[in-house]
C-alpha positions as CSV (number, residue, x, y, z in Angstrom):
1,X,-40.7,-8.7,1.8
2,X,-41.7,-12.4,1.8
3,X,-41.4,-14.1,4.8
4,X,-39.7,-17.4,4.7
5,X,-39.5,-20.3,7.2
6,X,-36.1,-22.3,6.9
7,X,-36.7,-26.0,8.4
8,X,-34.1,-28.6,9.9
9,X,-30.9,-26.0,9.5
10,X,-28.0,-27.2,11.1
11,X,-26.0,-24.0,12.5
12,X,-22.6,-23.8,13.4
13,X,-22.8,-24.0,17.5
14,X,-25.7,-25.3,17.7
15,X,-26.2,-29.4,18.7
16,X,-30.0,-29.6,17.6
17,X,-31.3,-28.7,14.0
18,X,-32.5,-25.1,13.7
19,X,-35.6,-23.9,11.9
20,X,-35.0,-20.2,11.3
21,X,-37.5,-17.4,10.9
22,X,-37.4,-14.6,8.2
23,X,-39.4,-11.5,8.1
24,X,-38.8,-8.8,6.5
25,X,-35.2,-10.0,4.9
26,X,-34.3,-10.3,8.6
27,X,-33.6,-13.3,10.5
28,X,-36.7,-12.7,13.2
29,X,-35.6,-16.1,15.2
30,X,-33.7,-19.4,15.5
31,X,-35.1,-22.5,17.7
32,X,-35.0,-26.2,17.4
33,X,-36.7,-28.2,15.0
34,X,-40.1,-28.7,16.8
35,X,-39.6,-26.0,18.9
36,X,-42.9,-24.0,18.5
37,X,-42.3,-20.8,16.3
38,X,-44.5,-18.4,14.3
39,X,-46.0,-19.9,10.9
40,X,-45.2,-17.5,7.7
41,X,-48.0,-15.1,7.6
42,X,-50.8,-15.9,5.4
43,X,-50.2,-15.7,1.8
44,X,-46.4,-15.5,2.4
45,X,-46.1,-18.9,3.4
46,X,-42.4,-20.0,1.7
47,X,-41.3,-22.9,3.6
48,X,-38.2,-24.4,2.6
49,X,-36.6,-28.0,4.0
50,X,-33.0,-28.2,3.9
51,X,-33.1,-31.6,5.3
52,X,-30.3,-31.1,7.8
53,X,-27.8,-29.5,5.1
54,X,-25.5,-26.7,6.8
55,X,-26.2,-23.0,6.8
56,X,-23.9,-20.3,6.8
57,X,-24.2,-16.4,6.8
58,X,-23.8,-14.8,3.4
59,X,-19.9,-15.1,2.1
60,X,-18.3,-12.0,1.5
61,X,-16.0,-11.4,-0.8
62,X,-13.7,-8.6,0.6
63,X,-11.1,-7.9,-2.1
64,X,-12.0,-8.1,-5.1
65,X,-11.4,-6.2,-8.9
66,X,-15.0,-6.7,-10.9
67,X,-13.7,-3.7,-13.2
68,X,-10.4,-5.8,-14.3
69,X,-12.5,-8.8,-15.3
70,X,-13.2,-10.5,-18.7
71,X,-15.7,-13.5,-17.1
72,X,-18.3,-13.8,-19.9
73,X,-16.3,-12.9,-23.0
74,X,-13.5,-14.3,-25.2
75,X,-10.5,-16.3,-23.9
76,X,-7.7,-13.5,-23.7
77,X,-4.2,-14.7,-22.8
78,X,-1.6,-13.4,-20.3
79,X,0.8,-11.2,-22.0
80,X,2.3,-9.4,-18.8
81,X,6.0,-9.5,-17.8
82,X,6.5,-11.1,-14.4
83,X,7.0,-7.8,-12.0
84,X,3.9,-5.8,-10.8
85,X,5.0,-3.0,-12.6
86,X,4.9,-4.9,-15.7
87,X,1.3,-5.7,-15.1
88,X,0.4,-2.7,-14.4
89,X,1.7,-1.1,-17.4
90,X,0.3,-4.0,-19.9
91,X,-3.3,-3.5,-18.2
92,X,-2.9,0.3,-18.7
93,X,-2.3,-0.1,-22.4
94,X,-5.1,-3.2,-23.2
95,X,-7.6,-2.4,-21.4
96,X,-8.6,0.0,-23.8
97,X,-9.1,-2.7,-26.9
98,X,-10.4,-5.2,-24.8
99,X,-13.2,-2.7,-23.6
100,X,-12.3,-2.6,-20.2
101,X,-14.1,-1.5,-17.6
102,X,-17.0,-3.4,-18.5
103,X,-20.6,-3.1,-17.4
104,X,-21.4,-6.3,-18.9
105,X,-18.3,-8.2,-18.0
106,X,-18.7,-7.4,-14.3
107,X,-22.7,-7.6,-14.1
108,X,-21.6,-11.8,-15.5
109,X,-19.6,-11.9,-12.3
110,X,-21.5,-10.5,-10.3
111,X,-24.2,-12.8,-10.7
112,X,-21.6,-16.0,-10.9
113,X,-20.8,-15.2,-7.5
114,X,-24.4,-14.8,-6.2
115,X,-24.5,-18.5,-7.2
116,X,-21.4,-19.2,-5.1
117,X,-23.1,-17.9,-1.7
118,X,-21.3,-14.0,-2.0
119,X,-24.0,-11.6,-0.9
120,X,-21.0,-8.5,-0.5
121,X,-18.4,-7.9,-2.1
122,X,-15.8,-4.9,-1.7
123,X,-14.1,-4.5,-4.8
124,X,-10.8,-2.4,-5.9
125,X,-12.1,0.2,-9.3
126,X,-9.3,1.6,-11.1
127,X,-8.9,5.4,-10.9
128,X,-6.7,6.7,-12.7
129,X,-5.5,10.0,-14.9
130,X,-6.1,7.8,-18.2
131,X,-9.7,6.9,-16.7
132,X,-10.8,9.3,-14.8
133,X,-13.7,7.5,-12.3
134,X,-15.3,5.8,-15.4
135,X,-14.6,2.7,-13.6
136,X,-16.8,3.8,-10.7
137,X,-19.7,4.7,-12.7
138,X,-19.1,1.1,-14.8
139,X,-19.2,-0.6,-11.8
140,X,-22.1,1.2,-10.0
141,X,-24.0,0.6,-13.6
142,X,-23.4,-3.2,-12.9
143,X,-24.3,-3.3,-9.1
144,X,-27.5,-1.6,-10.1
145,X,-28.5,-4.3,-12.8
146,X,-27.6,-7.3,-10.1
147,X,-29.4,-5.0,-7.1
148,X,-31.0,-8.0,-5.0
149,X,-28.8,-10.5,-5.6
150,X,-25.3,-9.0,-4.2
151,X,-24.2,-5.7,-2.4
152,X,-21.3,-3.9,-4.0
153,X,-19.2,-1.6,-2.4
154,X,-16.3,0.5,-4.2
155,X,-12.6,1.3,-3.2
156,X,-11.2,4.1,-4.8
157,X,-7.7,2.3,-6.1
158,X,-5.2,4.6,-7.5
159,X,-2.9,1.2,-9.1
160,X,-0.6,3.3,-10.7
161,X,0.3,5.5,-7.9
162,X,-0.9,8.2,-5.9
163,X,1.6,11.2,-6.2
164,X,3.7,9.9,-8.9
165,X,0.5,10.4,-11.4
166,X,-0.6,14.4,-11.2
167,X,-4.0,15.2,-10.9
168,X,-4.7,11.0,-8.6
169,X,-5.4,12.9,-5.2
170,X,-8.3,15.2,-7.3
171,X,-9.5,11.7,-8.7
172,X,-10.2,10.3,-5.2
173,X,-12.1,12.9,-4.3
174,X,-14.1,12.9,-7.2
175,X,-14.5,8.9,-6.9
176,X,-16.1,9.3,-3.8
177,X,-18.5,12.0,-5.3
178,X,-19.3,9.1,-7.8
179,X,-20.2,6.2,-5.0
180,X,-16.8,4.8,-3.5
181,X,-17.0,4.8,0.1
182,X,-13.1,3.6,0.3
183,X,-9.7,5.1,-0.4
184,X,-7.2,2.6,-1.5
185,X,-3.7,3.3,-2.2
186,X,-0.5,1.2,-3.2
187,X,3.0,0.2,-2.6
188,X,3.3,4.5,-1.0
189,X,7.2,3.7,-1.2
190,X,7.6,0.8,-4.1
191,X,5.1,1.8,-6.1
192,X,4.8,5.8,-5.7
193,X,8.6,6.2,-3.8
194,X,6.8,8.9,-1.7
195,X,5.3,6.9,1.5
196,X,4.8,10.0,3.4
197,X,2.7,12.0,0.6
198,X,0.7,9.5,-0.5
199,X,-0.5,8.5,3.0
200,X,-0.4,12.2,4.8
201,X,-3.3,12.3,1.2
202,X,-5.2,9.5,2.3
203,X,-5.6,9.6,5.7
204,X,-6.6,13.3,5.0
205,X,-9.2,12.9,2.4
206,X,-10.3,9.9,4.6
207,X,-10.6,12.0,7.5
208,X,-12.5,15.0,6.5
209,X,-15.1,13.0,4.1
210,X,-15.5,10.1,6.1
211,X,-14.3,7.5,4.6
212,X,-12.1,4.1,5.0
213,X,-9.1,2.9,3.9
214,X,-7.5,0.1,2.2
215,X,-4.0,-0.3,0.7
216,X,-2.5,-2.6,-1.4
217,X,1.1,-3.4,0.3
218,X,3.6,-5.5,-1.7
219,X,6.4,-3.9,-0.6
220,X,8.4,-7.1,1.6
221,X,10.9,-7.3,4.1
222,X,12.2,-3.8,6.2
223,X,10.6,-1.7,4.0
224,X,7.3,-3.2,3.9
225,X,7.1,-3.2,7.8
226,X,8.5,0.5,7.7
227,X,5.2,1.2,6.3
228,X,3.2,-0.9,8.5
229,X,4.4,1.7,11.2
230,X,3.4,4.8,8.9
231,X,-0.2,3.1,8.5
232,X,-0.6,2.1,11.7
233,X,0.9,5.8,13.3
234,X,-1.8,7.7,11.3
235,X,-4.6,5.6,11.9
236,X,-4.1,6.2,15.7
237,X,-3.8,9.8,15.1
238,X,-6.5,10.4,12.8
239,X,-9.1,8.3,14.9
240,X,-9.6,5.9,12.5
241,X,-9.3,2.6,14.1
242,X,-11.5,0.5,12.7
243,X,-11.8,1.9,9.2
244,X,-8.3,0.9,7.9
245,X,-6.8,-2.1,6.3
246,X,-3.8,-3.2,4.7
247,X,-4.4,-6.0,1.6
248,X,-1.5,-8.8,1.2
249,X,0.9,-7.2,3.6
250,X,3.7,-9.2,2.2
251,X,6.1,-8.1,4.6
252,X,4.8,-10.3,7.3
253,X,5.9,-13.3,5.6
254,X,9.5,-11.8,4.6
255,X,10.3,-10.5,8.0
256,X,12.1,-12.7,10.8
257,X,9.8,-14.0,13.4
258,X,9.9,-11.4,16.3
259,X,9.6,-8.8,13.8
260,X,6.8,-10.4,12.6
261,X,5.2,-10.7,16.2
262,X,5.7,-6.8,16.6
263,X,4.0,-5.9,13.2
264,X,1.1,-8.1,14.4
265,X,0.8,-6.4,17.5
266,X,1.1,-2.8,16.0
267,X,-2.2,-4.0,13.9
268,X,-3.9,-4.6,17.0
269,X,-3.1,-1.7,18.6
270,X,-3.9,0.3,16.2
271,X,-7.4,-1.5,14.7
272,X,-5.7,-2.1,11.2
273,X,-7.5,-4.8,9.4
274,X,-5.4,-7.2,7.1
275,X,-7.2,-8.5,3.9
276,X,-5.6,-11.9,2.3
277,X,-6.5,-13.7,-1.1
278,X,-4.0,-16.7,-0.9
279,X,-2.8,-16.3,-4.5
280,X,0.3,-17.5,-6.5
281,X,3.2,-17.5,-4.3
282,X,2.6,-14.3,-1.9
283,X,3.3,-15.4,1.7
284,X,-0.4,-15.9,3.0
285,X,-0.5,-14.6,7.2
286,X,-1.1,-16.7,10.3
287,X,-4.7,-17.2,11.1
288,X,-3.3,-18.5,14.1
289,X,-0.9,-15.6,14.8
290,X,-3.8,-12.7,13.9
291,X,-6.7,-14.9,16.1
292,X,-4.7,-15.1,19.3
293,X,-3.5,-11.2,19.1
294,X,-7.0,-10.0,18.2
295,X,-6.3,-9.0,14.4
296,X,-9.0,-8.7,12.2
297,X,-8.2,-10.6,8.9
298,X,-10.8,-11.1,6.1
299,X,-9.9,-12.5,2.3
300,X,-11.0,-12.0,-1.2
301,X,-10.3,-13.2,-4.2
302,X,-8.0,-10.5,-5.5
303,X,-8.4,-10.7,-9.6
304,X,-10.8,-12.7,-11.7
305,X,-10.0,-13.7,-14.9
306,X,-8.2,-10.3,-16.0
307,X,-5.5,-9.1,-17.5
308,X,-3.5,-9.7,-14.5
309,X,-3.9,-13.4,-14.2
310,X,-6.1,-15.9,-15.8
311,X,-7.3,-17.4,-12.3
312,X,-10.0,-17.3,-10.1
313,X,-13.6,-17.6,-10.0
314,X,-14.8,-15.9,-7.1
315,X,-15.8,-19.2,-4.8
316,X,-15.0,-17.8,-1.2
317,X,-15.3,-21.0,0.1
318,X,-12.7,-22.5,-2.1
319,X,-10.5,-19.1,-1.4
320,X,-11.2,-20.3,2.5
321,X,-9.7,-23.8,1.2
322,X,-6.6,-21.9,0.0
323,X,-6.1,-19.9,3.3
324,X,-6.4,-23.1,5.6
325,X,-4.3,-24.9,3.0
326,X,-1.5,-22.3,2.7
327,X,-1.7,-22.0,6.4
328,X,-1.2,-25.8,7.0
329,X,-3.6,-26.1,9.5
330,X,-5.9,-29.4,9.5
331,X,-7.7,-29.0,12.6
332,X,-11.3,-28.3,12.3
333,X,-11.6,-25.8,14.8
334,X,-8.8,-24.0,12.5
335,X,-9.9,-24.1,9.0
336,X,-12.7,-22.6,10.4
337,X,-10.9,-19.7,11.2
338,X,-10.1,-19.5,7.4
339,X,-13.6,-19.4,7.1
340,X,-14.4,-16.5,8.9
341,X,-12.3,-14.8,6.4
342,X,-15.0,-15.1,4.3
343,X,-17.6,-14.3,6.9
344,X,-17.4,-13.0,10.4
345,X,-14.1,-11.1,9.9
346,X,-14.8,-9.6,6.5
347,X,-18.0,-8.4,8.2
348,X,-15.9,-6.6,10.5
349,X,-13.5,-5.3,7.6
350,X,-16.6,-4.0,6.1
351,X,-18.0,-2.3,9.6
352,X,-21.2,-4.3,9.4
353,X,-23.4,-3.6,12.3
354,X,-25.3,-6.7,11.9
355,X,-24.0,-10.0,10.5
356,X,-24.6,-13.5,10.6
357,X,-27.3,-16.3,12.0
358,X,-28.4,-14.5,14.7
359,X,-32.0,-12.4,15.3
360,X,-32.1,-8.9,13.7
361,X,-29.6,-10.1,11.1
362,X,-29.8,-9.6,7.1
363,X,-31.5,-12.6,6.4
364,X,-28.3,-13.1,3.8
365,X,-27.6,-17.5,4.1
366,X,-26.0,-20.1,1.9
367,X,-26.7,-24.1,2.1
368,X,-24.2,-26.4,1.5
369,X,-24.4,-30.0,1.8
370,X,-21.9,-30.5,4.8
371,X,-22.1,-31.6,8.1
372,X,-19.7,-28.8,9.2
373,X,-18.1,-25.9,8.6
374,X,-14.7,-27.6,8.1
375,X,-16.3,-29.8,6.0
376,X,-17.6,-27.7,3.7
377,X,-14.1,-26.0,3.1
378,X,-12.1,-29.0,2.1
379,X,-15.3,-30.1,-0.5
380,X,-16.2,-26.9,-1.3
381,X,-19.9,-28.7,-3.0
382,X,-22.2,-26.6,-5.0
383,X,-24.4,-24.2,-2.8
384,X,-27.9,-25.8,-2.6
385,X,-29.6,-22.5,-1.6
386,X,-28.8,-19.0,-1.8
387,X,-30.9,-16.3,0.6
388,X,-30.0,-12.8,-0.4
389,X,-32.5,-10.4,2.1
390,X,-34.6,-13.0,2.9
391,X,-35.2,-14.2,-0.9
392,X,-34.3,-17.3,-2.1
393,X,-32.0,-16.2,-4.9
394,X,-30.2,-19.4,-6.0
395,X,-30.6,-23.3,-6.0
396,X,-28.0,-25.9,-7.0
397,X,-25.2,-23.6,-8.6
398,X,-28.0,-21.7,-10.7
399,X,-30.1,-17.9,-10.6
400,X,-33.4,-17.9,-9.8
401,X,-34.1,-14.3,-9.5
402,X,-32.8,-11.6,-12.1
């Protein structure tokens, strides 16, 4: 790999400008500007001035649905009803006509979101009766064709239900066969009114083949924290703290405050990770809250331009915007905790053993032309530089690599 010297960095925590060492895609060391470090080796000599811009580990998106999306092709309008049953039901019978899942569609995201500063992304595939895991092979054919640019890992998502469509629980298996490392599930009362089957599934299959978990919950008010007890119950028992997460988790927001408080702390106990993307009117949780009790919370940007919505276009940092701004903090010291959505605590979503601007890392950075991390949030500029494994992969919004 190409070594690469990164001069006049500015760091979060650090007061001095940084010039930062690559070798071997990994960050081999950090020290002032002047400092005395180790040239690139001969004949690898990349040097690369970023004039005192700021640097920030690779963003990760951490929920995401590149199967769903149409980026790249015609303008399709929203023809869903307003309940999420609805939309599940019109994606079932488009997606079909509108040739859906689509290597090409999400290898054109993909690389749009290498030019945003995403270097991971985990993202939800359909699996499903009516699909079988052709998702997860459309979206391992599209991770291959962007390989250097952006790491792709699959969840398993059963949207329409777990027990209530015969023959899901097979699926799941078999989509792990086919590349997903993650189980998802959804709504195991709203969605599949069997809570206890569809879980006592998961955290089996998840159990014995050594996978994670991740599942969508809607469901709001008692019945949404009811589950929150089921999730976090098994995840004690089956030793699986650490590899479990619950996405939107509406019922925090719908739940009166002391409730809320004791759902927070079950997550803690328990090492259940929630994942947030800020959208439309869901109530977004407390970065606060989760911080001070020791939660892990990461973000994503849920859809992309899909049949579900006609939003989004994969910029973490503006989905870190959303989070701060739903959350109403203005402080700097707390929109960048929004921030480490997209970074530090999607890292440890994702289990990532190494992460960020320290030696030994994945030499994964973005450049943005902010003083701080704060700053960069509320402008959300165009990345200046994109480092994917030590290679510069992106300047000024735009590809340089294949």
């Amino acid at each position: 790999m190409t070594d690469l010297l990164v001069r006049k960095a500015r760091v979060p925590g650090r007061a001095e400008l940084q010039d930062v060492v690559i070798r071997d895609g990994r960050i081999a060391a950090l020290a002032a500007t002047g400092t005395h470090l180790p040239e690139p080796a001969a004949g690898s000599d990349e040097v690369v001035d970023v004039e005192g811009r700021l640097v920030l580990p690779g963003l990760i998106d951490a929920h995401c649905h590149v199967d769903k999306t149409l980026w790249s092709g015609p303008w399709v309008p929203h023809s869903a009803g307003p309940r999420l049953v609805d939309r599940i039901a019109n994606e079932r019978g488009r997606r079909t006509d509108l040739g859906l899942p689509s290597p090409e569609y999400s290898a054109a995201l993909l690389r749009h979101i290498a030019t945003l500063g995403t270097t991971r992304v985990r993202t939800h595939t359909d699996v499903d009766p009516g699909l079988g895991v052709a998702g997860i092979e459309a979206v391992a054919k599209a991770a291959a064709s962007v390989e250097g640019l952006i790491d792709v890992e699959q969840v398993a998502f059963p949207q329409d239900g777990v027990i209530r469509r015969p023959g899901t629980v097979e699926l799941l298996e078999a989509a792990l066969d086919a590349g997903a490392t993650t189980l998802g599930g959804i709504d195991p009362a709203g969605v599949d009114d069997d809570p206890l089957g569809q879980l006592d599934a998961l955290f089996e299959i998840a159990a014995r083949r050594g996978a994670s978990i991740d599942i969508h919950l809607h469901d709001t008010g008692s019945l949404g924290a009811w589950q929150f007890g089921l999730v976090t119950q098994r995840t004690i028992a089956y030793g699986l703290q650490g590899k479990v997460a619950l996405s939107h988790a509406d019922a925090l927001g719908t739940v009166p405050d002391a409730e809320r408080l004791r759902l927070i702390d079950l997550l803690a106990e328990s090492g259940v990770a929630l994942v947030t993307a800020a959208v439309y009117d869901v109530p977004v949780p407390s970065v606060l809250e989760l911080a001070e009790r020791g939660v892990t919370l990461a973000a994503g940007s849920d859809g992309i331009r899909d049949l579900w919505g006609p939003y989004g276009n994969g910029d973490m940092i503006e989905r870190a915007m959303h989070i701060a701004y739903r959350n109403g903090v203005r402080r700097d010291e707390d929109i960048e905790l929004a921030l480490d959505c997209a970074t530090h605590g999607a890292a440890r979503l994702l289990g990532l053993e190494s992460y960020g601007l320290v030696p030994g890392a994945p030499a994964d950075l973005v450049v943005v032309p902010s003083r701080t991390p704060a700053e960069a949030v509320v402008s959300r500029p165009t990345r200046s530089l994109v480092i994917k494994n030590g290679r510069v992969v992106a300047r000024d919004g735009q590809l340089v690599a294949a």
